[in-house]
N, C-alpha and C positions, 0 to 999 in steps of 0.2 A: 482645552489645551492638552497634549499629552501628555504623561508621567509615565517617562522610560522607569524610573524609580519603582515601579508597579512591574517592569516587566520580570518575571520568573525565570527567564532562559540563563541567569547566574543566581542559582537558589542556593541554599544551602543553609545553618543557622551561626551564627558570629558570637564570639565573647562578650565584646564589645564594641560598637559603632557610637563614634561622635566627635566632635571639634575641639582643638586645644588652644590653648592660650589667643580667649576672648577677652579683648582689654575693655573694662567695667568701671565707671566711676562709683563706689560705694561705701558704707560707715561701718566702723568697728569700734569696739567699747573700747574704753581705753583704762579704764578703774576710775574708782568712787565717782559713777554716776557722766562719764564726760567721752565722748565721741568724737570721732575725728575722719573724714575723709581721705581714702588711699584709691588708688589705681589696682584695682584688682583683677589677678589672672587667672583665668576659668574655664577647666576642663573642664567638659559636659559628655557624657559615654550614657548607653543604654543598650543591652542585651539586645540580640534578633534572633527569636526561636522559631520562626516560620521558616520553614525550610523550602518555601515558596513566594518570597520574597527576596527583591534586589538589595532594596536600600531601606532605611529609616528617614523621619520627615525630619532635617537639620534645622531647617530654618525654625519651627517647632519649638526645639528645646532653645534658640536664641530669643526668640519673643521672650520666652520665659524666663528666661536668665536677667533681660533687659527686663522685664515687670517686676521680678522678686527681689532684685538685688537696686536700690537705690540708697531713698532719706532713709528707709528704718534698718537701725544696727543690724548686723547680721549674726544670729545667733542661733543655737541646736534647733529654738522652732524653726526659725527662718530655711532654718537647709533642712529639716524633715519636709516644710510645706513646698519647698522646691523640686525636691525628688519624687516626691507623692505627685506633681502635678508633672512631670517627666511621664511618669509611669501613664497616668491620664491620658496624657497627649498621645499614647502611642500605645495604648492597651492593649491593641491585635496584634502591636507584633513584640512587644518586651513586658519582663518579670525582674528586673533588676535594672536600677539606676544608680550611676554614679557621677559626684562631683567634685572635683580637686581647684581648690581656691588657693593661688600664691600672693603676698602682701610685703609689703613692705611697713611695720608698725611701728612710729616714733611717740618714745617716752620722753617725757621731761627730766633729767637731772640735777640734781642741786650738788655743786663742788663740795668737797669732803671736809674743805675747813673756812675758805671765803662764801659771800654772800653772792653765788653768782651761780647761773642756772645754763646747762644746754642741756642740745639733743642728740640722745641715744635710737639711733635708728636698728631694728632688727629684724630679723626674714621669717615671716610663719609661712605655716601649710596646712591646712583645713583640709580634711579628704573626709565624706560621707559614700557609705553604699548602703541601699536600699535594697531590702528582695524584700524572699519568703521567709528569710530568719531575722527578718527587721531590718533595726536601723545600725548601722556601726561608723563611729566617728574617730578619726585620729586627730592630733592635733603635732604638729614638728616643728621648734624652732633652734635661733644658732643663739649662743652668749660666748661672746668674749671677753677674756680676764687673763691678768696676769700671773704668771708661775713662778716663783723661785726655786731653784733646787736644795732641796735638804741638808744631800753629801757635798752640793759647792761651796755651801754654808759655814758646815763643820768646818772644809779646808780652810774655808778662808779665817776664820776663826784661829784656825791653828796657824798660822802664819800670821795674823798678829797678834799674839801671843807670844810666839818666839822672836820678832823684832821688837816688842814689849820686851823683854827680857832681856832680848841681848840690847838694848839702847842702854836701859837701869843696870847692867849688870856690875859696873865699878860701884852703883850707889849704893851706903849701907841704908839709907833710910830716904823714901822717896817720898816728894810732900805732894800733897794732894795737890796744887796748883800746878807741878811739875808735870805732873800724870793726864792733868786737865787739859794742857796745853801742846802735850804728845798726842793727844787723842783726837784735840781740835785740829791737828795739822794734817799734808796729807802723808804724814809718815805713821799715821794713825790709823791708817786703813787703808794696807799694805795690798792685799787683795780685796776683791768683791766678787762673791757668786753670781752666777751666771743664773739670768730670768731672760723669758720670753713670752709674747703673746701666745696664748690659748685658746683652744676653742671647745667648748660644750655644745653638741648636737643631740636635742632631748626629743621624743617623741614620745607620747603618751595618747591611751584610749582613756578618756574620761568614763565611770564610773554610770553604768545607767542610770538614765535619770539625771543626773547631773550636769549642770553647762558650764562650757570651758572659761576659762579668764585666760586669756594669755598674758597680762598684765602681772597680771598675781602670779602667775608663773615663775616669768622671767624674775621676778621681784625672789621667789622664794629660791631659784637657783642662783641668782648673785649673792644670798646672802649666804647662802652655804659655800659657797667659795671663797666668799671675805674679799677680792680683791678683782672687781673688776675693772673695764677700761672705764676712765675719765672722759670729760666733755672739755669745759674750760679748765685751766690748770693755771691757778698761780702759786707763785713759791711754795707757802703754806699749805697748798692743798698738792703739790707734789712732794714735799715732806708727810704729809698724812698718808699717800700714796704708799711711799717707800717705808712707813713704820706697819703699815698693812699688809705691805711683803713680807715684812719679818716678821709679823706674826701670824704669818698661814702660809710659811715654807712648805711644799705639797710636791710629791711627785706625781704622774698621772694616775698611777694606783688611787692614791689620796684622795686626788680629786674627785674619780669616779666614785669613791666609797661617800663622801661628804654630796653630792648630788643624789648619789643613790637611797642614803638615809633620811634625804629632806624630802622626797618623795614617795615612798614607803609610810612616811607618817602622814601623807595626807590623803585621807577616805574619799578625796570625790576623784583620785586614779586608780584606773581597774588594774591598770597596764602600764608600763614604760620599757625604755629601753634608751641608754645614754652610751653615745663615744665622745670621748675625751683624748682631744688631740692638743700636745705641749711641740707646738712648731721649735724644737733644739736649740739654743745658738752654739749649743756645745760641736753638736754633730749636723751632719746634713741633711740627713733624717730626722723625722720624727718619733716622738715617743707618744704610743696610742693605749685606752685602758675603754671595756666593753664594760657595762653591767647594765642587770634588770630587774625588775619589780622580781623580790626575795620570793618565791613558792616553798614551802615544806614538799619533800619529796621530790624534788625537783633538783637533777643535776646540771650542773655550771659548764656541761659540756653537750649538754642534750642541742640536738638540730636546732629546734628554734632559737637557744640563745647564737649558735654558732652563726646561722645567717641574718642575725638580726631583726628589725622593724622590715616592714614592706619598701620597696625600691620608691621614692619621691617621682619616679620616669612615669613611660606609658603603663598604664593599669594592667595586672593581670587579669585571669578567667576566676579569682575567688570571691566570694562575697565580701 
């Protein structure tokens, strides 16, 4: 049969050739020992250095994608023995393989104060490149949580304070049942600060050697925020909600520092890089705050913090 794909007459040698989003049914760990089946999205790219060839073998890397990627979880071996066998598949004409995996990972929840359980669904990104300088792996996901503002805080504060004062103000002596019952009304909370949903967009290089958790991840970013989105919600557990607002009033600065120190302390990231987006309700815009894994010697303006982690799109020409 012929194989135009062999013919030479468009040579030349390519960054990267290969297929994007191949829909996969396959398992992801999920913490302490339990897996779950998702619908996984699967760039597959490989280098073309023969400056005498057309194309690369696609269907190739699909076999392989459909063999490697099923029942067993998919982890750092998993995607080193996949890329390795990329490279195999296609040895005459590539030195560099890449794989970009998107999922959708649902966690279990337990409400903040009832006996009642949902699910936290959240967006990862697995990207692996293979060459000549090894293997290098990112991992990117989104958490959502709620924000209160500090300064809407104070105001509001200072506004009932002063309708606190001017209510008592003919009283020489005000009895605590009185004060109780100003507080429970709603002339008792005169104003309320302004909160909005948030978003945390985290990406990290795992630590060589080391294999990722996204579980443990997410787990160790919501807990440095204090205050994420809920599942089921009753009374109780939206009372617990709104005493968790008050107590992790953050502006986006805040937030980004409280993420960026919960990950700094953990040894199995080489790498990170967090934006932290407070979607306003004050304003129409939003309010955004950058940070990344701390370097000595390293300024807070240098290129790389300025453009960030690598673009989530179609892959560059770097390892």
């Amino acid at each position: 049969m012929p194989d135009v794909a062999a013919d030479s007459a468009s040579s030349g040698p390519l960054a990267w050739v290969g297929m994007e989003d191949i829909l996969i049914p396959m398992r992801v760990a999920t913490g302490h020992g339990s897996t779950q089946q998702v619908i996984g999205h699967v760039d597959a790219f490989v280098n073309l250095f023969r400056d005498d060839q057309r194309g690369i073998h696609m269907s190739r890397l699909y076999r392989l994608i459909d063999e490697y990627l099923g029942d067993t979880p998919f982890d750092t071996h998993a995607l080193e023995q996949l890329l390795q066998a990329f490279l195999q598949s296609h040895h005459e004409l590539a030195d560099r393989a890449r794989l970009r995996l998107r999922f959708e990972q649902a966690l279990r929840r337990k409400a903040l104060r009832s006996d009642h359980h949902g699910w936290r669904v959240y967006p990862v990104t697995i990207e692996g490149t293979l060459g000549p300088r090894g293997l290098d792996v990112t991992v990117a996901t989104t958490v959502t949580y709620s924000s209160t503002c500090p300064a809407s805080a104070a105001l509001a504060r200072q506004v009932a304070r002063q309708h606190f004062d001017a209510h008592f103000s003919s009283s020489a002596q005000i009895s605590g049942s009185a004060a109780s019952a100003w507080l429970g009304s709603e002339l008792g909370m005169p104003a309320t600060p302004h909160a909005q949903r948030s978003v945390a967009h985290v990406w990290i290089r795992p630590a060589r050697g080391a294999a990722w958790d996204v579980a443990a991840l997410i787990d160790r970013i919501e807990a440095s925020l204090g205050t994420p989105v809920q599942t089921i919600v009753k009374r109780q557990d939206e009372q617990a909600f709104a005493l968790a607002n008050g107590r992790n009033l953050m502006f986006c600065e805040d937030a980004a520092r409280r993420v960026q120190h919960a990950l700094d302390a953990d040894d199995s990231i080489a790498d990170f890089h967090i934006r932290i987006v407070h979607e306003e309700s004050l304003h129409p815009h939003n309010a955004v705050a950058h940070a990344r894994k701390e370097r000595k010697g390293l300024s807070g303006s240098s290129r790389e913090y300025a453009n960030g982690p690598r673009s989530s799109g179609a892959p560059d020409s770097a390892d």
